[in-house]
C-alpha positions as CSV (number, residue, x, y, z in Angstrom):
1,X,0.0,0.0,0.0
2,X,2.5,2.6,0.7
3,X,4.5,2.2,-2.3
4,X,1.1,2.5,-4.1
5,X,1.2,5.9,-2.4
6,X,4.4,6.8,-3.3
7,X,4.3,5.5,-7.3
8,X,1.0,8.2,-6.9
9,X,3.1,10.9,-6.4
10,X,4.0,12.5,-9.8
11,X,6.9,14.2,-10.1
12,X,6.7,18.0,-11.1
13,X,6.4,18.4,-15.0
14,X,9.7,20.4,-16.2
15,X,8.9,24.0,-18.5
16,X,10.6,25.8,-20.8
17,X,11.3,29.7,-20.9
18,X,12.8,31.6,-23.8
19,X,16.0,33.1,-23.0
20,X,15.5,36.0,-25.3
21,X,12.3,37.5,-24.4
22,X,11.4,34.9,-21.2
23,X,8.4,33.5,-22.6
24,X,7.1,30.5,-21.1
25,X,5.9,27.3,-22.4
26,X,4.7,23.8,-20.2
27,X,6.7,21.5,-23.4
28,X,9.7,22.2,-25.3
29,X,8.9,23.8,-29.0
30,X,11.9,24.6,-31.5
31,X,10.6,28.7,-31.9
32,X,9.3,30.9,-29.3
33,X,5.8,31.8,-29.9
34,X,6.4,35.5,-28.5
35,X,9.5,36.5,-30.6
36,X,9.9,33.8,-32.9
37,X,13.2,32.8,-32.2
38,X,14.6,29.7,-33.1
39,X,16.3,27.3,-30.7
40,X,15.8,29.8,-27.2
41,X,13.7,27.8,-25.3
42,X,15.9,26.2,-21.8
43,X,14.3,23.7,-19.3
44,X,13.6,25.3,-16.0
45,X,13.1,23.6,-12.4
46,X,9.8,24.5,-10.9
47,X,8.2,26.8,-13.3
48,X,5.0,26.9,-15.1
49,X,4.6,23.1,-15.4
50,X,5.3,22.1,-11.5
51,X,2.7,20.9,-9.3
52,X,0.1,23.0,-9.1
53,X,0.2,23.8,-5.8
54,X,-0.8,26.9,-4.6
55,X,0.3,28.4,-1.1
56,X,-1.8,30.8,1.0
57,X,-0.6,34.2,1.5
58,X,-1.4,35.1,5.4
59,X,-2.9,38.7,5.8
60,X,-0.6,40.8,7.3
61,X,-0.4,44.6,9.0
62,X,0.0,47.1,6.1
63,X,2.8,49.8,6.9
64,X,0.2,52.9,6.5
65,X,-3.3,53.1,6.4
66,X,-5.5,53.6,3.8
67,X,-6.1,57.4,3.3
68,X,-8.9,59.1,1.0
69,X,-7.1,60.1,-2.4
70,X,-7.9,63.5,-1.3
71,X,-5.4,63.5,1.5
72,X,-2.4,62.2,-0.2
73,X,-0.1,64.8,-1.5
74,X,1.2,64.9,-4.8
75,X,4.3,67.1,-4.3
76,X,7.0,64.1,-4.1
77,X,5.5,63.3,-8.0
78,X,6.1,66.4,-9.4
79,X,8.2,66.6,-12.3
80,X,11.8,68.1,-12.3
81,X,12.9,69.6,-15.4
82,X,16.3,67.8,-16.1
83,X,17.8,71.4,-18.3
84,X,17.3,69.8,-21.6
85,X,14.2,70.6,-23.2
86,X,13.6,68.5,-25.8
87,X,13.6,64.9,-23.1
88,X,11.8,67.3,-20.8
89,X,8.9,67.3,-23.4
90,X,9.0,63.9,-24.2
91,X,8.7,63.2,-20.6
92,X,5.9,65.7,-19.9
93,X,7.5,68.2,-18.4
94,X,10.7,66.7,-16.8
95,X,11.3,63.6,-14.8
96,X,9.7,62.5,-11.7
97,X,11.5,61.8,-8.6
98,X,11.3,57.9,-8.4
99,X,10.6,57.3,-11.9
100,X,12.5,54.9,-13.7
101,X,12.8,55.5,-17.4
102,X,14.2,53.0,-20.1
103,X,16.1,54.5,-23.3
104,X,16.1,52.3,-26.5
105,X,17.6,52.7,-29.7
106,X,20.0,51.0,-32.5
107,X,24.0,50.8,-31.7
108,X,25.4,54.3,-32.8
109,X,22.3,56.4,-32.7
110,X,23.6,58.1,-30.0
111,X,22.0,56.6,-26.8
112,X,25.4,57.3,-24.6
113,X,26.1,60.7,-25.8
114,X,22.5,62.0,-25.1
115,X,22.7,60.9,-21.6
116,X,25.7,62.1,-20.9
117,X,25.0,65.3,-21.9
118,X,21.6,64.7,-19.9
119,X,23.9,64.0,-16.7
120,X,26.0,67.1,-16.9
121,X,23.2,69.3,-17.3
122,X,21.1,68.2,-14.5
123,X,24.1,68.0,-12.5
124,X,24.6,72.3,-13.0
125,X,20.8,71.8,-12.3
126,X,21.1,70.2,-9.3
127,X,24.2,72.1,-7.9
128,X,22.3,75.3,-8.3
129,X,19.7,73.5,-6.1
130,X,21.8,72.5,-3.3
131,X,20.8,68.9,-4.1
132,X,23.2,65.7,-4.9
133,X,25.4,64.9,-7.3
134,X,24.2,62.8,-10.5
135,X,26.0,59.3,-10.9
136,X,26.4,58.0,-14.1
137,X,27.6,54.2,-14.3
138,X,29.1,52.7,-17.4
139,X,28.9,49.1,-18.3
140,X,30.3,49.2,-22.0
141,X,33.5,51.7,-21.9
142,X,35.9,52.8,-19.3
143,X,36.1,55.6,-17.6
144,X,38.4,57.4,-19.9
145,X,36.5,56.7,-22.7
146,X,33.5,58.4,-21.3
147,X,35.9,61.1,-20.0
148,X,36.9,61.9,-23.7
149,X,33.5,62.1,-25.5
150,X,32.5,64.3,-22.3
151,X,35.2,66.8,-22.9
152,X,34.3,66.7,-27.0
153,X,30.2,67.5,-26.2
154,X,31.7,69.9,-23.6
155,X,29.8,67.2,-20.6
156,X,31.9,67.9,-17.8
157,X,30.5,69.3,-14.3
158,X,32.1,69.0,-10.8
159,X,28.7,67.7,-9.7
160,X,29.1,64.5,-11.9
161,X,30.3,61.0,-10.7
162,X,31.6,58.7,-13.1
163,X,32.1,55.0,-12.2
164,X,32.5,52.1,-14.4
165,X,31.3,49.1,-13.0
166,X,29.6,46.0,-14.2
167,X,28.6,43.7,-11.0
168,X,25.1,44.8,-9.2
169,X,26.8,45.1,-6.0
170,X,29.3,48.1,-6.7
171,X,26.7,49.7,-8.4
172,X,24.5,49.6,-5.3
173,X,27.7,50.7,-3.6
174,X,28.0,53.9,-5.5
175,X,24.4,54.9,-4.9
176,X,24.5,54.2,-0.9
177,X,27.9,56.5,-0.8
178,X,27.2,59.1,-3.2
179,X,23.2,59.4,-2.5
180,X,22.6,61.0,-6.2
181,X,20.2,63.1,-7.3
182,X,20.1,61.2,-10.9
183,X,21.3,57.9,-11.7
184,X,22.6,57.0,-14.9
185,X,22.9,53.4,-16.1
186,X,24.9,52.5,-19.3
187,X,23.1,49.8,-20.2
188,X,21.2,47.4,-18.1
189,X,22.4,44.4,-20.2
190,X,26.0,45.1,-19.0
191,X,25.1,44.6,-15.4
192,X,25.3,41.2,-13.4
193,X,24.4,40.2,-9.9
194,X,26.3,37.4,-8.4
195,X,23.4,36.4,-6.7
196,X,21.7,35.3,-10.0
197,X,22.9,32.5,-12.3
198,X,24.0,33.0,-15.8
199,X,25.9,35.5,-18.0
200,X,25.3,39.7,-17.7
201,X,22.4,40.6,-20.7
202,X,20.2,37.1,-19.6
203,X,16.7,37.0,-19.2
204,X,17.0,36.2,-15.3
205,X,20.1,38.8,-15.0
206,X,18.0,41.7,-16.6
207,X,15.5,41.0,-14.4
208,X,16.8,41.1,-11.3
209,X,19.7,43.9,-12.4
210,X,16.4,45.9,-13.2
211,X,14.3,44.9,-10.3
212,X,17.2,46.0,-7.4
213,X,17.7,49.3,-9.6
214,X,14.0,49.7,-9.4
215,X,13.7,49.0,-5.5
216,X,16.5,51.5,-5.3
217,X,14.7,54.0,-7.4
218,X,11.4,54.0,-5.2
219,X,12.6,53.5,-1.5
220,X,15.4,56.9,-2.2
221,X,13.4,58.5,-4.6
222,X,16.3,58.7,-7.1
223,X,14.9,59.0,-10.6
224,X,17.0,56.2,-13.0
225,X,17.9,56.3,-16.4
226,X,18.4,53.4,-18.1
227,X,20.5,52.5,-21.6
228,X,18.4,49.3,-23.2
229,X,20.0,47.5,-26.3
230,X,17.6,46.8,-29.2
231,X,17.0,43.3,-31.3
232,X,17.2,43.1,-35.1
233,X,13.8,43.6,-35.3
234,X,13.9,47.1,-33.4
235,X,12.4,45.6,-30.5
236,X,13.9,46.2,-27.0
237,X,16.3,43.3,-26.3
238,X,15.7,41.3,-23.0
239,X,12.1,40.0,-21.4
240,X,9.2,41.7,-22.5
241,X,8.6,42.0,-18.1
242,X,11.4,44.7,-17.9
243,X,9.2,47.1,-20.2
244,X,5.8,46.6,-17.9
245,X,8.4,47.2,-14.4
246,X,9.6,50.8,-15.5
247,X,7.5,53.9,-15.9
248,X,8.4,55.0,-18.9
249,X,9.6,53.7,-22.4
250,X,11.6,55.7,-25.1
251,X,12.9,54.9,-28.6
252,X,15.7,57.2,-29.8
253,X,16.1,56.5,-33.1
254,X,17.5,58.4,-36.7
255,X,19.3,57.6,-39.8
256,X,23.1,57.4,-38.7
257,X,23.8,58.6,-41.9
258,X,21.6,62.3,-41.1
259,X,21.9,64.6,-38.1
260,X,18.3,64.3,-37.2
261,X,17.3,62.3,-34.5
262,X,13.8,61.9,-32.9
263,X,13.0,60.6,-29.4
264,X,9.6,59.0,-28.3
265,X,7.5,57.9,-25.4
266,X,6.2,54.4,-26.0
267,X,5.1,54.1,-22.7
268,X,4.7,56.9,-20.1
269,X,3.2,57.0,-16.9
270,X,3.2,60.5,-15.7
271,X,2.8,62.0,-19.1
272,X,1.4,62.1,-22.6
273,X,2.8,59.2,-25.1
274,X,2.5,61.6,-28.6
275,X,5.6,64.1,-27.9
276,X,8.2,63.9,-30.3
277,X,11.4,65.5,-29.2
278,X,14.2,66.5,-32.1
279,X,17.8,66.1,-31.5
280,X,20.6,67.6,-33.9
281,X,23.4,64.9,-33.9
282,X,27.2,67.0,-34.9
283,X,30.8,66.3,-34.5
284,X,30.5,68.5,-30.6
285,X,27.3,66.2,-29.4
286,X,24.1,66.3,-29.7
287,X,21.8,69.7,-29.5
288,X,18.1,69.7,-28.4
289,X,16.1,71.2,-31.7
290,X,13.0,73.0,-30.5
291,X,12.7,74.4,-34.0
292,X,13.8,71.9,-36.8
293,X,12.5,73.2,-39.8
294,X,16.0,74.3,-40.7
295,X,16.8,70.8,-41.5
296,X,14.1,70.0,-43.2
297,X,13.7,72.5,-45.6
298,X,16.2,74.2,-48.0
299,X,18.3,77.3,-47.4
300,X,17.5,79.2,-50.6
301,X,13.8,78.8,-52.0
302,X,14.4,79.8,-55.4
303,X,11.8,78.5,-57.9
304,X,12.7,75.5,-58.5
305,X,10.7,72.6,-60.6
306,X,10.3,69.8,-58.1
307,X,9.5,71.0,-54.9
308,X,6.7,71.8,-52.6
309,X,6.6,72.1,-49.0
310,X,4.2,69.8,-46.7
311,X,3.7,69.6,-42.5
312,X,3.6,66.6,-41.0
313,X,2.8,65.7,-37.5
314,X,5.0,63.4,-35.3
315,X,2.8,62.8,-32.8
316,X,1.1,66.2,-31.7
317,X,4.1,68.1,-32.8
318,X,3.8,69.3,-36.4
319,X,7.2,69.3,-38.7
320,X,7.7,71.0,-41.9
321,X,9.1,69.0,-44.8
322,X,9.9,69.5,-48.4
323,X,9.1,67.1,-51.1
324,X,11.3,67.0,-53.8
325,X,10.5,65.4,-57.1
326,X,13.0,64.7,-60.4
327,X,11.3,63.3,-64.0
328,X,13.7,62.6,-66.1
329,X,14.6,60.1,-69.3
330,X,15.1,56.8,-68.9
331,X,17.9,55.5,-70.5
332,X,17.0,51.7,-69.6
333,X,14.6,49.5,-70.5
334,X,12.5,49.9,-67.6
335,X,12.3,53.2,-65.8
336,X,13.3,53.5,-62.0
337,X,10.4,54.4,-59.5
338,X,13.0,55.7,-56.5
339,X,12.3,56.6,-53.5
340,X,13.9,58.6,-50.3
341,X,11.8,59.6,-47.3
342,X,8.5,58.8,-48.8
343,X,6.3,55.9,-48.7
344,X,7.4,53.8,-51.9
345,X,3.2,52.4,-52.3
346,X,1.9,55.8,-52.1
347,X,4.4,57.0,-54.8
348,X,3.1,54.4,-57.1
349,X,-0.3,55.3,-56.2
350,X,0.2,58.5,-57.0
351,X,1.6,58.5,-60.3
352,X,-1.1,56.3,-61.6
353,X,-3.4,58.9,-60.2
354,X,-1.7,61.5,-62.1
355,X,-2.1,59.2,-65.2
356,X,-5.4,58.6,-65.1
357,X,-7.0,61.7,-63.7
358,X,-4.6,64.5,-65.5
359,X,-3.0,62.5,-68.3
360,X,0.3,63.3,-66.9
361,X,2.0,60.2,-68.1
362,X,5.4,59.1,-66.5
363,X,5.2,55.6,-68.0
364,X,8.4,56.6,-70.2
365,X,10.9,58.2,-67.0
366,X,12.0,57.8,-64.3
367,X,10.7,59.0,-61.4
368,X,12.9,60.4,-58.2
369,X,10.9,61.3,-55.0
370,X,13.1,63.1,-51.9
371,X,12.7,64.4,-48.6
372,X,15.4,67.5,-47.5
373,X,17.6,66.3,-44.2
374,X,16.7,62.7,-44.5
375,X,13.5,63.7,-43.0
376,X,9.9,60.7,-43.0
377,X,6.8,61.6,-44.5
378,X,4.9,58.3,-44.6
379,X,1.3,59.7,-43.6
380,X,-1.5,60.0,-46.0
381,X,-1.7,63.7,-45.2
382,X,1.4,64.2,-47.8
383,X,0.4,62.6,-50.8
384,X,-1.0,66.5,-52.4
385,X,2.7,68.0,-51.7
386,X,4.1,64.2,-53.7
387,X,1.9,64.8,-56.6
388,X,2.0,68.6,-56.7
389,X,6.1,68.0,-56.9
390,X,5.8,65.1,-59.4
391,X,4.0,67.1,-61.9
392,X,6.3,70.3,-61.3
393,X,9.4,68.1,-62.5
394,X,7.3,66.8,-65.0
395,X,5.7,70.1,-66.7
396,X,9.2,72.2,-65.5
397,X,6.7,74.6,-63.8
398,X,8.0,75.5,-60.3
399,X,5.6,76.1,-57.8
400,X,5.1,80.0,-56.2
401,X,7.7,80.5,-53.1
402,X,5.6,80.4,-50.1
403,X,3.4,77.5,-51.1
404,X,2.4,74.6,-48.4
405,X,-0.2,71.7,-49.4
406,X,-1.1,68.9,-47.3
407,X,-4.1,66.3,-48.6
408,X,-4.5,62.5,-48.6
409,X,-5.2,61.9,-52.4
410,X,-8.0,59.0,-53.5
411,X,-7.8,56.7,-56.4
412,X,-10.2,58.7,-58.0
413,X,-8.5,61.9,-57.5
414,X,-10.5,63.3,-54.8
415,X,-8.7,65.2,-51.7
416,X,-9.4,63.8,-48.1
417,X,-9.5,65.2,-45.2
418,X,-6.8,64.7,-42.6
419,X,-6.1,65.3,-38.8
420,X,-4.7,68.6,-37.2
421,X,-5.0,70.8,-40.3
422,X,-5.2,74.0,-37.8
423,X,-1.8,72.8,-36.3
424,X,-0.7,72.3,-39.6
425,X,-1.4,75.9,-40.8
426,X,-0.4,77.3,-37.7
427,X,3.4,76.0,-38.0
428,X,3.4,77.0,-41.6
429,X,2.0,80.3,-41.2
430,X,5.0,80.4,-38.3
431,X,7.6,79.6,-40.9
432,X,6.7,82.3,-43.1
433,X,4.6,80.2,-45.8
434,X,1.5,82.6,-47.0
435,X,-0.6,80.3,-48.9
436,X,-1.7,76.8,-48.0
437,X,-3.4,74.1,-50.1
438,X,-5.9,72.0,-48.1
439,X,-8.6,69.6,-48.2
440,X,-12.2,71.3,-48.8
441,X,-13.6,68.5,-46.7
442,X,-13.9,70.1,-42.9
443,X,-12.5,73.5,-44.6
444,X,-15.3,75.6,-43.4
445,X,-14.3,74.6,-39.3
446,X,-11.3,75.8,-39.4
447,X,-10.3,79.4,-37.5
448,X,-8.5,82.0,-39.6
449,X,-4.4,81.8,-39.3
450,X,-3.1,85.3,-39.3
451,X,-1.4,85.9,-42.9
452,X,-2.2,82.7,-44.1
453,X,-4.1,82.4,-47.0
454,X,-6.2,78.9,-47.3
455,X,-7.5,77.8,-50.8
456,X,-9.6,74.4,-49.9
457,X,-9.3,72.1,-52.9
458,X,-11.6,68.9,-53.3
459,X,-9.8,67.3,-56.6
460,X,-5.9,66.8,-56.9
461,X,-6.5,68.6,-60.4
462,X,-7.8,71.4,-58.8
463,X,-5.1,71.9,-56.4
464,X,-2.3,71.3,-59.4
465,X,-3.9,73.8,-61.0
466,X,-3.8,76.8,-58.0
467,X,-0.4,75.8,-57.4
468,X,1.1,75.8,-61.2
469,X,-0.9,78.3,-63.2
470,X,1.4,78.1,-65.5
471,X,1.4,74.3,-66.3
């Protein structure tokens, strides 16, 4: 009988977690169902599959009593401004005491060089307040690496620590001495605890490297900055868990081949998610842009065949950008449909629009479409500026200098309406554009834009026509 008992007893059923993104499955598969990778998934002890038993968690005496929302004060969630405007906007407003924020992008977008120019100015901040210094750990380079792209972006302040470390402990070590204001981590997948099996950048070491930072962050009230690698597929490397334990998210990314960078809030907390903030990336570091338009558009607006000017929004923040457009004879078989900037499909679109509804026929040449300072314009809103361009380098008409247009074009040549035309006109009026091409659809709503003139179009032949009389 009691080896009837015993043979009962089933042993706990082993499970599998990715050791990419730390999905968890009860049998072993050959690709992770959450990131598809191939060959990740490692048998744990104890996991999902184990036996089923659950424990009972004993009530115990909270550490302070409920209190009426009311009551509780909101003063220690304020937000700080960190003295560089374009992460305070992202953040909505600066960043809160406490808060844990995660920075993503590509290798050599400039992750390291923003935040070290982030540290050296809320260290001047912080000095001027009487509060302490800011800390910034590196994983990836020494400390005399830092040192020198510091002294080339002009980062250095007698209120920032440096320390390159890459075990949890020292790290912890360096907060508890230096009690900082700010702490700056350089990236989370070069730190290790000794207390946790396997190698720095694991699924189990990033979680418990982010979950003692984290502790850290909310029992001192020291706001944390974090530097995340990315994947291949411009995901954020490591387990999906480490993006739902911080506050907020951000993607820095840009062409490394332009100056322009953008950073946005995936995931924020204590503000809005739709701020875009614009970065200038040059040889002496990186420059907050709170008015980019000088990049996107060019210096000399002489009339040019080929061009017309457009807004676009990045989230609620609108950003002028020039189209330009080249026609020219093929000297191949098959003429080239390039683009640069602009949505390829829409492009295509387009020009059969243009061949259908106006007879302009670019069957026979090819066809260039550009964007100035390596700037995106994949929304709909842009396709009147495309086609307006297109048939400028096609006719050798130039459109009038101070000429916007912004329009999502049908197949049958009608223009649609889009969102946040008033912004739109508003920024362009700003820039010194006094004449703007939009969408007759939701026309008659829209508030008068001092020295602005609007001309509502409903077909993209009409608008070709008010902006190339001449064609």
């Amino acid at each position: 009988m009691p080896s009837n008992t015993a043979s009962s007893v089933k042993a706990p059923k082993p499970s599998y977690r990715c050791s990419e993104c730390g999905w968890s499955s009860p049998k072993w598969l050959g690709q992770c169902r959450e990131c598809r990778a191939w060959g990740t998934l490692e048998e744990v002890a104890g996991a999902l599959g184990g036996s089923g038993v659950t424990r009972a968690v004993p009530a115990a005496r909270p550490s302070s009593p409920a209190r009426p929302i009311g009551q509780v004060s909101a003063e220690a969630a304020r937000a700080r401004p960190t003295g560089v405007g374009e992460l305070d906007r992202v953040l909505g407003g600066g960043i809160v005491p406490g808060a844990v924020v995660l920075l993503a992008g590509e290798p050599g977008v400039g992750k390291s060089t923003l935040l070290l120019d982030v540290a050296a100015k809320a260290a001047a901040v912080a000095r001027q307040r009487g509060e302490g210094p800011v800390l910034y750990v590196t994983g990836e380079e020494s400390a005399s690496q830092v040192r020198l792209r510091a002294e080339r972006i002009e980062a250095i302040d007698d209120a920032l620590l440096l320390a390159a470390e890459t075990e949890l402990g020292a790290l912890l070590g360096h907060v508890e001495e230096a009690s900082p204001s700010l702490l700056v981590v350089d990236s989370v997948q070069t730190i290790a605890s000794a207390a946790v099996d396997g190698s720095a950048g694991g699924v189990t070491q990033v979680r418990a490297v982010a979950g003692a930072l984290i502790a850290v962050a909310k029992e001192r009230g020291i706001p944390v900055l974090l530097v995340g690698h990315v994947t291949k597929d411009g995901g954020i490397a490591g387990p999906r868990v480490l993006e739902h334990l911080v506050d907020v998210v951000t993607q820095f990314e840009g062409d490394r081949h332009a100056r322009l960078r953008l950073l946005r809030a995936v995931k924020n907390r204590y503000g809005p998610t739709d701020e875009v903030g614009c970065f200038d990336l040059g040889e002496r570091g990186i420059v907050g842009l709170a008015d980019p338009s000088g990049l996107f558009l060019s210096a000399a607006r002489s009339e040019v065949p080929g061009t017309c000017a457009t807004v676009t929004l990045e989230g609620r923040r609108p950003m002028p950008v020039e189209i330009q457009a080249l026609v020219a004879a093929t000297g191949a078989g098959s003429p080239r449909r390039t683009t640069s900037g602009v949505d390829h499909a829409r492009v295509a679109m387009g020009l059969a629009v243009l061949a259908a509804r106006l007879k302009v026929d670019a069957s026979g040449s090819d066809v260039y479409v550009s964007t100035v300072g390596g700037a995106r314009a994949v929304e709909p809103a842009t396709d009147l500026a495309v086609a307006i361009a297109i048939v400028s380098a096609a006719q050798g008409a130039p459109t009038p200098p101070g000429l916007v247009a912004f329009g999502e074009v049908g197949l049958t040549g009608e223009v649609r309406a889009t969102v946040g035309i008033q912004r739109r006109l508003a920024e362009a009026a700003r820039l010194g554009f006094d004449r703007a091409l939009v969408p007759l659809a939701g026309s008659q709503e829209l508030r008068e834009v001092p020295g602005m003139r609007v001309l509502p179009v409903s077909h993209v032949g009409e608008a070709v026509g008010a902006a190339l009389p001449r064609g």
